[in-house]
FISEDO-542522 format. One record per residue (C-alpha): x, y, z. Coordinates in nm, 4 decimals, decimal comma. Layout:
> X; Y; Z
...
END
This chain:
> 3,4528; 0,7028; -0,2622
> 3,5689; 0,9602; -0,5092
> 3,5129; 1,3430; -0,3914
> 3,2855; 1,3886; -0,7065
> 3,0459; 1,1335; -0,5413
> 3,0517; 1,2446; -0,2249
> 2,9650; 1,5814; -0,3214
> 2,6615; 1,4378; -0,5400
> 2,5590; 1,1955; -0,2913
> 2,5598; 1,5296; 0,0418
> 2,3705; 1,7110; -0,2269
> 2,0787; 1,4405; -0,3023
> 1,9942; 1,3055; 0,0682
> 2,0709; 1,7209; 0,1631
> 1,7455; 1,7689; -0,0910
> 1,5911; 1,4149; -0,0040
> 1,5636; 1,5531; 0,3267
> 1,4276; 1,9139; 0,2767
> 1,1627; 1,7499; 0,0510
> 1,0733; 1,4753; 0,3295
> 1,0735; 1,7369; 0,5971
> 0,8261; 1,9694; 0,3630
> 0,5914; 1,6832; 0,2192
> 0,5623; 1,5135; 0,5887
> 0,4718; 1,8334; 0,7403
> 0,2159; 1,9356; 0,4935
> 0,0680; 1,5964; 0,5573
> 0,0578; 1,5857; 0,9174
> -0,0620; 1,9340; 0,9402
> -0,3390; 1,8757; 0,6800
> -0,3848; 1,5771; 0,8917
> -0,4176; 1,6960; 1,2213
> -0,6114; 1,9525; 1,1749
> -0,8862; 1,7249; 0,9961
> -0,8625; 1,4886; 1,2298
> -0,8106; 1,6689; 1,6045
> -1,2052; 1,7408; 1,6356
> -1,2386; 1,3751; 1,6726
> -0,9632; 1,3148; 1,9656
> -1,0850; 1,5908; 2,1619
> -1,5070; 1,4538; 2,1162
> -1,3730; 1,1492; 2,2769
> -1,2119; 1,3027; 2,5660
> -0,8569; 1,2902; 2,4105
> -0,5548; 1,5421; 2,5053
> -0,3801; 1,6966; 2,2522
> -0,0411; 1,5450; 2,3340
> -0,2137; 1,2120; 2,3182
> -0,3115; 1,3448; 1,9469
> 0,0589; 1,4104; 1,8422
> 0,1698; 1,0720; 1,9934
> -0,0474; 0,9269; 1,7268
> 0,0467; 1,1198; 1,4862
> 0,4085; 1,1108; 1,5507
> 0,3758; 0,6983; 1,5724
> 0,1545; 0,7620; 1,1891
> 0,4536; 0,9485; 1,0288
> 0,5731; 0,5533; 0,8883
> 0,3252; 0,5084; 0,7180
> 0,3426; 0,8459; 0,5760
> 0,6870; 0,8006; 0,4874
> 0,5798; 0,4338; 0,3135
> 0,3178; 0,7008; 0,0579
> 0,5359; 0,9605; -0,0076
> 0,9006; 0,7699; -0,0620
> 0,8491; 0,7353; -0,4248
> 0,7860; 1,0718; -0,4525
> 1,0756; 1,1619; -0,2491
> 1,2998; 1,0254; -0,4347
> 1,1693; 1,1884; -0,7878
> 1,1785; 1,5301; -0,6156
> 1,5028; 1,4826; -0,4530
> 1,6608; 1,3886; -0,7801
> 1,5317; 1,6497; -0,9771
> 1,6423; 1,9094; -0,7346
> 1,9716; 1,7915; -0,7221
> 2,0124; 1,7897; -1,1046
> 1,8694; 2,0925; -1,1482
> 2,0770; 2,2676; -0,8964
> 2,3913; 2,1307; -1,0672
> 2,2423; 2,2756; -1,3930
> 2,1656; 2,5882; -1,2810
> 2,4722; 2,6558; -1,1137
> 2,6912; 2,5308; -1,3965
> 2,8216; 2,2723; -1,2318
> 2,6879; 2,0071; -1,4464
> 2,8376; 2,2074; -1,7797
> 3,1989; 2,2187; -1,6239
> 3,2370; 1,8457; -1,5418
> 3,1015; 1,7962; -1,9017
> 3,3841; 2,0043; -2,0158
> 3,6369; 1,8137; -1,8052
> 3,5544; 1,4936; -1,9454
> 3,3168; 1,3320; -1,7180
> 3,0038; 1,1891; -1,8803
> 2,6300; 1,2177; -1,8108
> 2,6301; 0,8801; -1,7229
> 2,8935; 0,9141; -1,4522
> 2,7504; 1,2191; -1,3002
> 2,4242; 1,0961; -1,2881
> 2,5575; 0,7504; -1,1498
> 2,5893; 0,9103; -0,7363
> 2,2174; 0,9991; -0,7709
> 2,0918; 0,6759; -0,9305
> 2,2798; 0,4486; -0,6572
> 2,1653; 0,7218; -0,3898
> 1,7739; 0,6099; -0,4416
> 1,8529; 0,2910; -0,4389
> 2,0198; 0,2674; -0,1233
> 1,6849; 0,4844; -0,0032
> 1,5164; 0,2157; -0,1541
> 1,6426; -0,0268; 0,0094
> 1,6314; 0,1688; 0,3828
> 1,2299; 0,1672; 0,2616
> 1,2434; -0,1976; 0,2043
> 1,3977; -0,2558; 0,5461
> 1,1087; -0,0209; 0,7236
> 0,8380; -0,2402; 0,5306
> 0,9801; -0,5188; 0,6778
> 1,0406; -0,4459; 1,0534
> 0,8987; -0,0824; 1,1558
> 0,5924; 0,0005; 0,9368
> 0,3942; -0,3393; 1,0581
> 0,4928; -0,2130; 1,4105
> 0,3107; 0,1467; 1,3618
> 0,0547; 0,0536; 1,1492
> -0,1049; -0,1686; 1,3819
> -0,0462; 0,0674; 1,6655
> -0,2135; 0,3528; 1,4977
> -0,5203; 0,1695; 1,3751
> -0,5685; 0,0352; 1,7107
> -0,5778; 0,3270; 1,8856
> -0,8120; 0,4849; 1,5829
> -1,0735; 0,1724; 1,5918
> -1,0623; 0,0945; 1,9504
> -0,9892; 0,5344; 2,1172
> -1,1404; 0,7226; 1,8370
> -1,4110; 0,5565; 1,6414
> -1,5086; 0,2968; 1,9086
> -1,7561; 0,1140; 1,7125
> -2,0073; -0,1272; 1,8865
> -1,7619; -0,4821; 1,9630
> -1,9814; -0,7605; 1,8905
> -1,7024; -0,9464; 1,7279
> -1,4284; -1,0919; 1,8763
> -1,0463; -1,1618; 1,6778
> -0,8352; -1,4746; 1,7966
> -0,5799; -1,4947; 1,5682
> -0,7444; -1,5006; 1,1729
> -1,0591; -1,5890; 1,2897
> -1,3296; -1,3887; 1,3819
> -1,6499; -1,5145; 1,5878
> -1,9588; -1,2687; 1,6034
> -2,2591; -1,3820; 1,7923
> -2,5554; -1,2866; 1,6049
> -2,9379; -1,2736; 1,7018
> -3,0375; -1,6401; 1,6301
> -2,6312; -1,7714; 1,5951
> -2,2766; -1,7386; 1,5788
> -2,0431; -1,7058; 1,2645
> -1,6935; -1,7743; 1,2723
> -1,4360; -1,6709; 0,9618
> -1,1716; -1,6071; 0,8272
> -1,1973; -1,2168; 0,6892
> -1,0035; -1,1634; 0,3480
> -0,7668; -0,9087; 0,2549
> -1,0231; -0,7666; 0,1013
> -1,2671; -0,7432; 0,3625
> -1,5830; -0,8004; 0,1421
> -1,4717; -1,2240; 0,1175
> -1,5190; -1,4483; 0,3956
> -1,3104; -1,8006; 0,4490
> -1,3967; -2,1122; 0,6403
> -1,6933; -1,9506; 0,7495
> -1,8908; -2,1361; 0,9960
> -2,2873; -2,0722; 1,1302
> -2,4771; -2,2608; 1,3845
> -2,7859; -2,1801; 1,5569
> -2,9346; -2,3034; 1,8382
> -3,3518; -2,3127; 1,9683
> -3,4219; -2,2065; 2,3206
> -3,3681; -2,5552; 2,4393
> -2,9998; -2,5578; 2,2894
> -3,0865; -2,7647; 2,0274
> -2,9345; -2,7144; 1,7530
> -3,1403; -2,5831; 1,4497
> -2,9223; -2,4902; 1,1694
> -2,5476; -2,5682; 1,0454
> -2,3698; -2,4203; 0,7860
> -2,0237; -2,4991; 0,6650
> -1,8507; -2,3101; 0,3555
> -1,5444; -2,2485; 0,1874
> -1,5544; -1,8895; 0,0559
> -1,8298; -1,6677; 0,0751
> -1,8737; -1,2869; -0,0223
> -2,1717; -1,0511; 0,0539
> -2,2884; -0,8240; -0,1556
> -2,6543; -0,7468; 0,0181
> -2,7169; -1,1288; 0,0440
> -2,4729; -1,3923; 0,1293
> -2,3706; -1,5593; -0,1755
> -2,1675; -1,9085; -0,0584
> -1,9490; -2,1721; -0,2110
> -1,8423; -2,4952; -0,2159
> -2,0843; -2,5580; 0,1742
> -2,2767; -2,7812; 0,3524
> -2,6444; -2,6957; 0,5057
> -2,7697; -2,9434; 0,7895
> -3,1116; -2,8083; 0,8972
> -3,3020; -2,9570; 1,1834
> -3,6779; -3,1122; 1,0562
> -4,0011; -3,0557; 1,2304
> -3,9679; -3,4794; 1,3201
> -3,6661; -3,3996; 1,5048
> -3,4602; -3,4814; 1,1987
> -3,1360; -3,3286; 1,0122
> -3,1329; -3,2446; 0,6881
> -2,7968; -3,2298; 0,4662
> -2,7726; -3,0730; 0,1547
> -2,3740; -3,0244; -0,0024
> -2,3465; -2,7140; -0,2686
> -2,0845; -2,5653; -0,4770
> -2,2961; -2,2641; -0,5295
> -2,5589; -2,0796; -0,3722
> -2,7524; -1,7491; -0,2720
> -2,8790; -1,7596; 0,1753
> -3,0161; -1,5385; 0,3439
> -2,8717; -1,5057; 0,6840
> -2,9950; -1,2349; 0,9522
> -2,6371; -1,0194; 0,9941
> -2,4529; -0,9471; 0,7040
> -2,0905; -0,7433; 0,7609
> -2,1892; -0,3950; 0,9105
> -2,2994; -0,5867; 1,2017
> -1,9973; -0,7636; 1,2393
> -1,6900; -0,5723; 1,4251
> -1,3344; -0,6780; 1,2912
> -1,0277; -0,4903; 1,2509
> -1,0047; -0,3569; 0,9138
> -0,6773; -0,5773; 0,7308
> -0,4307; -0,3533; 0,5762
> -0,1375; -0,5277; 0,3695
> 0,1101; -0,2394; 0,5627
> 0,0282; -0,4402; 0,8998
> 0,2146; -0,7342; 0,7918
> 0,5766; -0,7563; 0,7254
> 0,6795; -0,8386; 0,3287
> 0,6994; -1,2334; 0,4555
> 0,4166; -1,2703; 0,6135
> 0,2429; -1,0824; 0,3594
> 0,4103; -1,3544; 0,0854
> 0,3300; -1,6485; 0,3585
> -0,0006; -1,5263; 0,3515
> -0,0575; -1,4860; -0,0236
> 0,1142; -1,8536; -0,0353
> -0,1899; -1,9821; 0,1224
> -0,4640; -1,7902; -0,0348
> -0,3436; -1,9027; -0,3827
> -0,3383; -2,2772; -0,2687
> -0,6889; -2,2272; -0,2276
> -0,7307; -2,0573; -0,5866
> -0,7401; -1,6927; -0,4959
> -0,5575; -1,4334; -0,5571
> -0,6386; -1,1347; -0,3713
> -0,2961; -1,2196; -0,1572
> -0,0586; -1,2104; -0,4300
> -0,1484; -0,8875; -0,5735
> -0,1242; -0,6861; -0,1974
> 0,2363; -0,8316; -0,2145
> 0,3347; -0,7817; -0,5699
> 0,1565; -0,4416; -0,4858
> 0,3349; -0,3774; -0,1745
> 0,7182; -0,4159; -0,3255
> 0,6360; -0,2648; -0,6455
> 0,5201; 0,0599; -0,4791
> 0,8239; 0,0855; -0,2460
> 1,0268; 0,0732; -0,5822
> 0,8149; 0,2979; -0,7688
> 1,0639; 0,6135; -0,7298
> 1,3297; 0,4575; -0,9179
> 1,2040; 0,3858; -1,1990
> 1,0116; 0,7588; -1,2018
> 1,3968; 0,8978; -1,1434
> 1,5551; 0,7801; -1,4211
> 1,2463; 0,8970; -1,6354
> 1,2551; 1,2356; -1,4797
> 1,6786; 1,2527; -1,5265
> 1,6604; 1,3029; -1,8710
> 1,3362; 1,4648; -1,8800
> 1,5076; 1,7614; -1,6490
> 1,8174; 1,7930; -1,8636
> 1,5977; 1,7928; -2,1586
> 1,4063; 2,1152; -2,0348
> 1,7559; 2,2887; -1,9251
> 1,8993; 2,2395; -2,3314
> 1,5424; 2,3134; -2,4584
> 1,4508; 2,5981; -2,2404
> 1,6825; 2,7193; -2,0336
> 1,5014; 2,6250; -1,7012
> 1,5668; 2,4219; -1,4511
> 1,3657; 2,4117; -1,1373
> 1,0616; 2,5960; -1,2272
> 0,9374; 2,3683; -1,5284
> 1,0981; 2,0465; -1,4439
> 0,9665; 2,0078; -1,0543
> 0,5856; 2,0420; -1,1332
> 0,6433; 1,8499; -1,4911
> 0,8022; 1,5817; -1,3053
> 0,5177; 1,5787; -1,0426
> 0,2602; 1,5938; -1,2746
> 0,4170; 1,2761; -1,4549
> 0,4233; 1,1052; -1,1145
> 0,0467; 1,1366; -1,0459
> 0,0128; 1,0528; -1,3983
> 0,1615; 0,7431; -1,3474
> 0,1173; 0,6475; -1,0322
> -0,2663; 0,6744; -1,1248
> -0,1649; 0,4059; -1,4049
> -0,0141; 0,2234; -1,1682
> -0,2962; 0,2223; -0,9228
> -0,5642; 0,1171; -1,1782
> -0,3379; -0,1423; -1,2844
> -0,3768; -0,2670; -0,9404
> -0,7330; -0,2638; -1,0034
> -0,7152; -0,4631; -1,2632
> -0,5464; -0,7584; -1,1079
> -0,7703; -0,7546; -0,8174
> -1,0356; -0,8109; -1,0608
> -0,8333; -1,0733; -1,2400
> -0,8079; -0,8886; -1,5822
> -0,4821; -0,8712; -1,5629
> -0,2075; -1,0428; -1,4370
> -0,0805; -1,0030; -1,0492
> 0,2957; -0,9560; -1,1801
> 0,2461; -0,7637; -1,4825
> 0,0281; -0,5035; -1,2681
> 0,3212; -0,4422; -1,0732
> 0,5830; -0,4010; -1,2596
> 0,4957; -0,3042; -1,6392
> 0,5057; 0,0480; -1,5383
> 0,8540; 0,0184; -1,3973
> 0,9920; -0,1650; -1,6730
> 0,8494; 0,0960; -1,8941
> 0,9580; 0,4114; -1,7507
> 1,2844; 0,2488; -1,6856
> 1,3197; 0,0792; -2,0363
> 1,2566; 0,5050; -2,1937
> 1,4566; 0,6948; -1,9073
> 1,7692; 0,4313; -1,9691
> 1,7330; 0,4872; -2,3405
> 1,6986; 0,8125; -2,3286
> 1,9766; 0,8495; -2,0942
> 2,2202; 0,6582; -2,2989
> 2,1613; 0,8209; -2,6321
> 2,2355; 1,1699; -2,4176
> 2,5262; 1,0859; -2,3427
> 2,6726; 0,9712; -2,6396
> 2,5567; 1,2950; -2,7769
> 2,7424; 1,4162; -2,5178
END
């Protein structure tokens, strides 16, 4: 590797690191302190508190990466600007593009760490932590039981069995039956999909309902509106979060919600892998956007960090209603993800390239 990379590359993860160490601290000191009061009501120690927190700090890591990486880069430019580095390789030849290339192909290999941790260590944590928080901290009433993707909750007059969806307001292959005192059964009812909303609104079921001759009656329906005697806050489930799965099973998952027509599936994934390489695409708009403010005004640090964190709410706010929209299927799962990357990397690119042929 050639010295001028090395020295760009120490520089970047030097920075990546102070900005890690600072945002993941803030967090899980915000964090604790919001959150101890609870441990200690339920008879908790304090190092059992840190455990959890120290086992949490993945899943921190997984929200602030993007981030990370914008800060990190920024600091590392500005630096070079501010010390005149960046001016004297300019003056020895070397072009933006080539001093800019260490940091570009340094998020990218963070990137791809990130990836790696989505894949084998956050689904790990993640289910560890919200374990211990629904089962040691909240300890809501368990009338539900989980075997595998089912749940079964026995209710006052039956039981219900389902699948819960990733958006925990749908229920699959939901099953009811009820039986009389004698054990008879009473009631039957069979669906595809149904979603509650203050009443249980069903599709595509079947209702077998036992007659006052001793009789069943069938009835099939694509659509229909039943009142049922629990509705969700009785029933006690984990909560799904996409971060509990690995990338494949998240994309084996969404495979098998959209051969039943949904959707919900695709867009966690598409969500998932877009977010893990949102920083990129926010560096190389924030490259240019940093040098611009150096030639323009003279600064470096002090108006390019918060400018460049502004424009990362900014568009990670776009990015999250975009989200939004594809949940609600007014927009499309794969444009939702990625039209914001292609965009800021489609003006940073452009931008960066017509820099450095100005030189």
């Amino acid at each position: 590797m050639h010295l001028l990379d090395r020295y760009i590359f120490r520089q970047f993860f030097w920075n990546l690191l102070l900005v890690l160490g600072g945002l993941l601290s803030l967090y899980l000191l915000i964090d604790f302190f919001e959150q101890i009061e609870r441990f200690t009501d339920k008879g908790q120690t304090i190092g059992f508190a840190l455990r959890f927190f120290l086992i949490k700090i993945p899943s921190i890591y997984y929200q602030i990466s993007p981030v990370s990486i914008l800060l990190a880069g920024i600091i590392t430019l500005g630096i070079l600007n501010h010390n005149q580095e960046a001016m004297a390789l300019k003056a020895a030849g070397i072009s933006l593009l080539r001093i800019i290339t260490p940091v570009i192909l340094a998020s990218l290999l963070l990137t791809l760490l990130t990836l790696a941790m989505n894949q084998w260590l956050l689904p790990l944590t993640t289910s560890k932590t919200n374990k211990i928080w629904y089962t040691v901290i909240k300890q809501p009433d368990i009338s539900g039981v989980v075997q595998g993707e089912r749940v079964f909750y026995r209710g006052s007059e039956g039981i219900y069995c389902f699948k819960l969806g990733t958006d925990n307001t749908t229920y699959h292959d939901l099953i009811y039956t009820a039986w009389d005192d004698q054990y008879t059964l009473t009631n039957f009812l069979t669906v595809a999909e149904g979603e509650y909303n203050g009443s249980w609104h069903l599709e595509k079921g079947l209702k077998k309902t036992l007659g006052p001759a001793g009789t069943y009656h069938i009835t099939t329906f694509d659509k229909g509106e039943f009142e049922l005697k629990e509705g969700p806050e009785q029933f006690f489930a984990p909560i799904f979060r996409p971060e509990e799965h690995s990338l494949t099973d998240l994309w084996h998952k969404a495979q098998k919600e959209k051969a039943r027509g949904l959707t919900t599936g695709i867009v966690d994934f598409y969500a998932r892998l877009s977010f893990i390489f949102l920083g990129v695409p926010l560096l190389l708009f924030a490259i240019p956007l940093t040098i611009y403010v150096h030639q323009r005004w003279g600064r470096d640090l002090t108006v390019a960090i918060p400018l460049g964190t502004g424009l990362a709410f900014v568009f990670w706010g776009i990015w999250s209603t975009l989200q939004s929209m594809a949940r609600a299927q007014v927009m499309h799962p794969l444009s939702a993800a990625w039209s914001i990357h292609a965009l800021l990397a489609f003006i940073g690119i452009s931008w960066i390239l017509r820099m450095n042929r100005g030189g």
